[in-house]
C-alpha positions, 0 to 999 in steps of 0.5 A: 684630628685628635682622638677622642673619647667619652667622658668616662674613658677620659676620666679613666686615663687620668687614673694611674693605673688605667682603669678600664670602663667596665661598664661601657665595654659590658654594655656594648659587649651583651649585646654582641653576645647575644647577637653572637648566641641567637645566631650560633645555636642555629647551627649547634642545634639544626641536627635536631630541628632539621626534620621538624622544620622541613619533610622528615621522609629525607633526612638528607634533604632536610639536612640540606635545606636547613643549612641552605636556609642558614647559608641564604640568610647571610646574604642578607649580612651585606645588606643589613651591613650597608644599610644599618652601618651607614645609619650607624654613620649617619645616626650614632653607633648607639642607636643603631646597636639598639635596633640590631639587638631588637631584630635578632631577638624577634628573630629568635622568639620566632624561631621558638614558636616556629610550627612544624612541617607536619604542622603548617607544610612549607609555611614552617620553613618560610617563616623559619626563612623569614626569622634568619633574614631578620637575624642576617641584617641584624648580625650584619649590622651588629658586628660593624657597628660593636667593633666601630664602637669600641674601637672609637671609645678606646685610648689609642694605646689599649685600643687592642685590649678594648677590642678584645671584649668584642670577642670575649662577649662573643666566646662567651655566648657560644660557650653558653650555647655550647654548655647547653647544648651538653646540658640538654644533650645529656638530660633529654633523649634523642626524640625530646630534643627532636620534638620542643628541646631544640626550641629551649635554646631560641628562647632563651635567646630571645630573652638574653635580648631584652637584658641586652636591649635594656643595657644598651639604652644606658649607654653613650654615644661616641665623640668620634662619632659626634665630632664626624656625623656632618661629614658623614650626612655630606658623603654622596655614593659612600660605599663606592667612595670606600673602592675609590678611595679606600680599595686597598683597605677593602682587599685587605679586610676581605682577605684577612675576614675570608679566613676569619669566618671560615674558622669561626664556621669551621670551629664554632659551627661546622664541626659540631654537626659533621662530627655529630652526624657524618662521623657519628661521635657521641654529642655529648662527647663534642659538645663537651671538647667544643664547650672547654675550647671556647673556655680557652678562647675567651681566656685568651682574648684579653691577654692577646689584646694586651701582646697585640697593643704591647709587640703589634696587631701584624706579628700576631696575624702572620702567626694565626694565618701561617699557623692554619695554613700548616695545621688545619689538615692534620687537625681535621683526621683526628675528627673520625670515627671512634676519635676519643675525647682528647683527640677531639679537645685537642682540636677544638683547642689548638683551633679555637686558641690560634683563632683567638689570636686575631680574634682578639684584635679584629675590632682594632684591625678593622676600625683602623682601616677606614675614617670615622664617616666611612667606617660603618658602611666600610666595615659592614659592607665588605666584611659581612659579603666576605662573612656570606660568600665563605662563612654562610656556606661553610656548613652547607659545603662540608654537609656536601662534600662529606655526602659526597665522601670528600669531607677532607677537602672542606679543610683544604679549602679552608688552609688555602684561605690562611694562605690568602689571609697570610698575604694580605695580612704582609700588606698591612701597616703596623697600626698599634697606637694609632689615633682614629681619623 
């Protein structure tokens, strides 16, 4: 089967240069940044709302609790994947992209209004519970569903440079949360952020939604998609039809997301409360170092987009994957007590400058490993139960162990994954200019 694409990206590749379709890859883009923002600032902001939400008499167990809620809520991304990536099979990327975005801003303005402990008892951290599972199938089903879409909307030869937006949009959505969280973190005291400064940033979510769902309306429905939906309507039992038809497919994506997510956690999310709170650095200090290394990722997602469609998505796999493997352990000791402002930039750019390196491809990877009228189903399914199993508890795990005064085998943990991302990544065909079956 040719590939193909929409009326705009086929008008645009007549031109020469090629001209990308800004106003596509924007549209689809929001979207996943606001996705990507509503279910970040969750994390970046729980060292502030975990005593509200849950008894603040054990500041440990609320600790726990909160990050517990967090980890239970991506069990919910499998099944959100399942469900609204074969819908997205069945029904169209656009649609089901517009329903995503919907559940993850409602989730957000619930968790801006949530009552507190002291206000409501355990109907605060039910309904707290309640706004991430909404948010959990959300996320599931965004991320198949963006990546299914950009990649079946580029030319075969950029499809890593279309890709990269993916992750630009997600960048920059954690950048904003992380500007934010220094922002109020350097405006507001301890016991305001404590009290309604941690509800600013949900808000705020829930509004960048509605720009988002706005935008998504405009968009078009793939070719890919239009051209497959008859097969995908015939397909009986699909996600066991990607085991017996796809199975080295899904090992490989799973080995190459387990180390994926582990260093978004890792980077993104994990650090920020364990520097904060286990080793007591000043949250103005971390915020600021993680804020310009996310400045760094997105800068670097376009032109890894570019290297990946111009060498291979494999040279820049094995370089990620080997690269973490060696150093995620001795990034992680400059993360201690009294570490200065640019050991902390330090790793928060190496980190998040390898993890761009993939990062910038994911799309392409995952789009490449599965047929149109299985890739929704394909990608959600066996990327969000990876994303749930390794990434949902990553915070939860170093929480622990750093209470158990092991903190530094949470990196060991994650180097070992690297390792099995290098492998699996030694499987993988090269893929670059391919055409999308």
């Amino acid at each position: 089967m040719s590939h193909q694409t929409s009326d705009a990206v086929t008008f645009d590749r007549t031109e020469a240069p090629h001209k990308l379709p800004v106003r596509t890859l924007v549209a689809a883009s929001i979207g996943n940044a606001v996705e990507w923002y509503d279910w970040t600032v969750y994390a970046t902001f729980s060292v502030y709302f975990a005593t509200q939400i849950f008894p603040a008499d054990n500041e440990s167990l609320a600790f726990i609790g909160t990050f517990a809620t967090y980890a239970l809520a991506f069990f919910f991304r499998p099944l959100g994947g399942m469900i609204l990536g074969r819908f997205a099979d069945l029904h169209g990327r656009k649609q089901a992209m517009i329903l995503t975005i919907s559940l993850m801003a409602g989730g957000s303005l619930l968790i801006a209004i949530l009552p507190t402990y002291s206000q409501v008892g355990w109907f605060a951290p039910i309904l707290l519970l309640v706004a991430r599972v909404a948010q959990g199938m959300s996320l599931g089903g965004e991320v198949s569903n963006a990546s299914a879409y950009l990649g079946e909307i580029a030319p075969p030869e950029r499809r890593g440079r279309y890709s990269s937006f993916n992750y630009i949009s997600t960048g920059t959505s954690v950048l904003i949360a992380s500007l934010l969280g220094a922002l109020l973190a350097a405006s507001l005291a301890d016991p305001q952020l404590d009290s309604w400064g941690w509800r600013i940033p949900f808000l705020v979510g829930a509004v960048l939604g509605l720009v988002g769902l706005w935008l998504r309306r405009s968009m078009d429905e793939t070719e890919q998609f239009e051209e497959n939906k008859e097969k995908a309507r015939a397909l009986r039992n699909p996600l066991m039809l990607t085991l017996r038809e796809h199975p080295k497919a899904v090992a490989q994506l799973i080995g190459f997301t387990l180390l994926s997510t582990l260093c978004y956690y890792t980077f993104f999310s994990a650090l920020t409360p364990f520097a904060v709170e286990q080793q007591g650095l000043d949250d103005t200090k971390v915020f600021t170092a993680l804020s310009i290394g996310t400045a760094l990722f997105v800068a670097l997602q376009y032109p890894f987009g570019w290297t990946a469609d111009r060498f291979g998505r494999k040279p820049q796999m094995l370089v990620w994957s080997g690269a973490m493997v060696l150093l995620v352990v001795p990034l992680s000791t400059l993360v201690r007590p009294g570490a200065s402002f640019g050991e902390l930039l330090l790793v928060f750019c190496t980190g998040l400058g390898l993890y761009a390196i993939f990062s910038s491809i994911a799309p392409a990877i995952m789009s490449e490993l599965f047929p149109t009228e299985l890739r929704g189903l394909g990608i959600g399914a066996w990327y969000n139960l990876t994303v749930a199993c390794f990434g949902g508890t990553a915070p939860l795990v170093i929480q622990w162990l750093g209470g158990a005064g092991h903190s530094s085998w949470f990196f060991w943990y994650v180097a070992v994954g690297a390792a099995v991302a290098f492998v699996a990544t030694l499987t993988l065909p090269e893929t670059k200019g391919s055409v999308l079956k």
